[in-house]
C-alpha positions in Angstrom: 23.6 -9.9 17.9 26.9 -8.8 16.4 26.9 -5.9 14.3 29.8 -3.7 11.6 30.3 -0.3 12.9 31.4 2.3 10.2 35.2 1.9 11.8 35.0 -1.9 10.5 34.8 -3.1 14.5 32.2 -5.3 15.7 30.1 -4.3 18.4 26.8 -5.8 20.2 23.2 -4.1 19.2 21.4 -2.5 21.4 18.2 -1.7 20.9 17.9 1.4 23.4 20.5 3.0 21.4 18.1 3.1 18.6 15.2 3.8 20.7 17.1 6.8 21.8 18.7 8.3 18.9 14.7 7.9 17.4 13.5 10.1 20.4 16.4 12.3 19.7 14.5 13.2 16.5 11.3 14.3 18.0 9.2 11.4 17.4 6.5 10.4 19.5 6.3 7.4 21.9 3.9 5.5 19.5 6.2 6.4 16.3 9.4 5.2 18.0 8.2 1.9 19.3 6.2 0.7 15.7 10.2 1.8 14.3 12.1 0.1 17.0 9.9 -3.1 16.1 10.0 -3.0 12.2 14.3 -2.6 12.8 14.9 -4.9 15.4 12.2 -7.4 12.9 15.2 -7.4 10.1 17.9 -7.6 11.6 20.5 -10.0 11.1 23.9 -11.0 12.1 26.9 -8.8 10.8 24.1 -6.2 9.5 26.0 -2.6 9.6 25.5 0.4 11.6 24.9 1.8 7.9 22.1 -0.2 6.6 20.4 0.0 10.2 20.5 3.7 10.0 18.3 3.9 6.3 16.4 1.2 7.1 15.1 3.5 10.3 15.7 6.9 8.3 13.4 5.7 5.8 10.5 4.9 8.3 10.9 8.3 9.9 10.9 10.4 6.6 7.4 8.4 6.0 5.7 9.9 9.3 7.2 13.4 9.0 10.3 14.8 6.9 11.2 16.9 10.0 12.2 14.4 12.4 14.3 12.3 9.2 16.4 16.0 9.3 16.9 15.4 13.0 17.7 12.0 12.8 20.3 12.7 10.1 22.1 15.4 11.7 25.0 13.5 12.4 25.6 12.0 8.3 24.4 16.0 7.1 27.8 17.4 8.5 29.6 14.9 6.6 27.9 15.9 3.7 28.8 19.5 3.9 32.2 18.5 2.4 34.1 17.0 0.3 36.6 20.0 1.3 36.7 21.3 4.7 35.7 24.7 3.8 31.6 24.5 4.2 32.3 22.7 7.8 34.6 25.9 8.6 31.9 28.3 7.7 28.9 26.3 9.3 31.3 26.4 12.5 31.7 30.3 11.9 27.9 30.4 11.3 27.1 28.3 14.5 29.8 31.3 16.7 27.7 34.2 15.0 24.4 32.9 16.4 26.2 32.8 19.5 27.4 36.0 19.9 30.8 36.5 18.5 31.8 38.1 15.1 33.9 35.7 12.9 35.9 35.7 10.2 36.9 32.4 7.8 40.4 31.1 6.4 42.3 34.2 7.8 46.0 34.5 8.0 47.6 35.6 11.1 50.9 36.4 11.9 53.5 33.9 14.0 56.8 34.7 15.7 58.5 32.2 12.9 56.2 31.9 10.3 52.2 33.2 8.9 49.4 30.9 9.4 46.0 30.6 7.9 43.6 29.8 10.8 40.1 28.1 9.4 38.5 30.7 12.0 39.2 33.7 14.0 35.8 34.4 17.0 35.9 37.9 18.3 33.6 38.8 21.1 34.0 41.0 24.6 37.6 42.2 23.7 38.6 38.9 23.5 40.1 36.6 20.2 39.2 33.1 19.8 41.1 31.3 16.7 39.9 27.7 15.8 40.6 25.3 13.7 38.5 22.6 12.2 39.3 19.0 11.4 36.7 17.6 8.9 36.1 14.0 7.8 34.4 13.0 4.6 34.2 9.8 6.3 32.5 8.0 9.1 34.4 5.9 12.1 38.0 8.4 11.8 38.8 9.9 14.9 41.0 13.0 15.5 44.1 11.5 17.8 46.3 13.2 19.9 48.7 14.2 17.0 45.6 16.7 15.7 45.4 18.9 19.0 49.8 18.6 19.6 50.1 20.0 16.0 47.5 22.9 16.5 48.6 23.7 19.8 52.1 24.4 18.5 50.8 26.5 16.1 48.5 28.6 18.3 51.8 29.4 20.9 53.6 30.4 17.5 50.5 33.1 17.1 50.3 33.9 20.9 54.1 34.6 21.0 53.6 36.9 18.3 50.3 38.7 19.3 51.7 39.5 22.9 54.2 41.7 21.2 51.5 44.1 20.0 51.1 45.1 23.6 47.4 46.6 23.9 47.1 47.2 20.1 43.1 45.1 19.6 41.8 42.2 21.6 43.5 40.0 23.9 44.1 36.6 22.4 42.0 34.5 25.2 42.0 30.8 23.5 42.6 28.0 20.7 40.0 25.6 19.9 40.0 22.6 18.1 36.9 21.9 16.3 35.8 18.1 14.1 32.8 16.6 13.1 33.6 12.9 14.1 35.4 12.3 17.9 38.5 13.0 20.0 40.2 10.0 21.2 41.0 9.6 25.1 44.6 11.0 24.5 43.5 13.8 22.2 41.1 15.0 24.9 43.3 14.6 27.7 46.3 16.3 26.1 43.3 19.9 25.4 42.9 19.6 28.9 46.2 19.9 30.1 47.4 22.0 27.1 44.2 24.1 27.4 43.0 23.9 24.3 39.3 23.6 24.4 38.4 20.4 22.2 34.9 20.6 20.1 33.4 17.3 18.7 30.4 15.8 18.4 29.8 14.6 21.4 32.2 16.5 23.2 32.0 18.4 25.9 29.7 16.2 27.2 25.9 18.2 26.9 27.5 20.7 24.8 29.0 19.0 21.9 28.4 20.4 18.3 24.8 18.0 18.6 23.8 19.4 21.5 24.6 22.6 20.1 22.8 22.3 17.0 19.8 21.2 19.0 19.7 23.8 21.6 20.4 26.7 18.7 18.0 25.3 16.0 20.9 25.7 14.0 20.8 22.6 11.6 23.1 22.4 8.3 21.1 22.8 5.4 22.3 19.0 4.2 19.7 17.9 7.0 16.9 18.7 4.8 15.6 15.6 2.9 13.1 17.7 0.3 16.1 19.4 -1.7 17.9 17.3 -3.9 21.9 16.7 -4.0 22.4 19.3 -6.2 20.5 22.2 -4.7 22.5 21.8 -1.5 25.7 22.1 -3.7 24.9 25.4 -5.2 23.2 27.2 -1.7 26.6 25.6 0.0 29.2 27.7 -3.2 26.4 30.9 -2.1 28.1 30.3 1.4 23.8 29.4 2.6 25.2 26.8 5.1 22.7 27.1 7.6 18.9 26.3 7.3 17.6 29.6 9.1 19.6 31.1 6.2 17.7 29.7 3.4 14.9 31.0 5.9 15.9 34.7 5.2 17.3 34.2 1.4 14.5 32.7 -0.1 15.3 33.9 -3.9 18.1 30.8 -3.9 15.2 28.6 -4.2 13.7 30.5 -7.5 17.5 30.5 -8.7 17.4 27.2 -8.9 13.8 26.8 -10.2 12.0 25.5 -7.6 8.5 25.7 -7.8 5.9 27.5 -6.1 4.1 24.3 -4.2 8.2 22.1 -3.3 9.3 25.7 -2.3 6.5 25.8 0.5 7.2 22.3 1.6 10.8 23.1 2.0 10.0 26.7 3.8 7.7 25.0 6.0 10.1 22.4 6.9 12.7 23.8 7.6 10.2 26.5 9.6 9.3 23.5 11.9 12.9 22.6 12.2 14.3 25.6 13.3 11.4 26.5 16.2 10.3 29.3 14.1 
């Protein structure tokens, strides 16, 4: 059976896909098989990847809001925008669990001309600047053009910064950083420029969802219990991840929340998180 991806293309179904992507979320055997079933029962030719994705978010949420955040990892980050600027910070946020000290939209000098780098990663003596390449929507890919343009402008900053000579860190690498994928000639041009490309699913076992997985270290659009709105204003009070909600609880009596939704949410996002 045919189905509409979210790029327009058509592609075959596969049911282990979903089974897999299900298991991703944490859900037993038993839960993902009964799912599996009730999907694969309603679907019909031409059906899109979108409507297949509810139909099987909406099952999970019903046997436990903690594996529909899992499951929606992937559509969460495009929430974080409409602007890029949330996705920059959850990136910083996501380098500071990791070790490194970050700052966000900083300008740094070129040998022709300033530049305002989304992030700059310091850790070990060393100076990591990155830039991020969000998209609001779903089946855009970064091509080759993304990494050729950032790479030009990371020599610019290294021919600069090598004139300093021993003042601060060593500059040590430029990373490129979106929420969707690289295509073949994007990747293959990081390689050989040595840039290190950062995508979804790229590196392979350590792309941003591995990441996110192995850190506990979910965007706080994942969580299905706070409404549209809520995520708006903790996103402006720079509360991008959910183990920061975890530590600034008072948002949650900002914005009204009573005492019973605000356990729910707490102990969601608890569960989440591994804590």
């Amino acid at each position: 059976m045919e189905i509409i991806k979210s790029s327009g293309e058509k592609a075959e179904f596969s049911l282990q896909k979903l089974r897999n992507s299900l298991k991703h979320s944490g859900a037993d055997h038993d839960s993902v098989e009964e799912i599996v079933k009730k999907v694969g029962d309603e679907l019909y030719e031409g059906i899109s990847t979108k409507e297949i994705y509810n139909r099987a978010y909406a099952l999970l949420k019903r046997k436990k809001s903690v594996f529909a955040s899992k499951y929606k990892l992937k559509r969460a980050i495009y929430e974080l925008g409409p602007t890029g600027f949330p996705f920059e910070r959850f990136i910083g946020a996501l380098l500071e669990y990791s070790g490194f000290s970050t700052r966000v939209d900083v300008v740094l000098n070129g040998r022709c001309v300033t530049h305002e780098i989304d992030v700059v990663a310091e850790k070990n003596g060393k100076t990591t600047i990155i830039e991020c390449k969000f998209h609001g929507e779903e089946g855009r890919n970064c091509n080759v053009k993304v990494p050729l343009y950032i790479h030009s402008r990371y020599n610019d900053v290294k021919a600069h910064w090598v004139t300093r000579k021993g003042e601060g860190n060593t500059l040590d690498q430029g990373w490129v950083v979106t929420n969707t994928r690289f295509t073949e000639h994007a990747i293959k041009y990081g390689k050989c420029a040595e840039l290190y490309l950062l995508s979804w699913d790229h590196p392979k076992n350590d792309g941003l969802k591995d990441r996110i997985d192995r850190l506990g270290l979910y965007p706080i659009t994942v969580s299905p219990l706070l409404t549209h709105r809520e995520k708006q204003f903790l996103l402006s009070r720079e509360v991008v991840l959910c183990r920061q909600l975890l530590k600034d609880k008072f948002f949650l009596d900002h914005l009204g929340v009573s005492k019973s939704r605000k356990e729910r949410i707490l102990n969601e996002i608890e569960q989440l998180c591994g804590q």
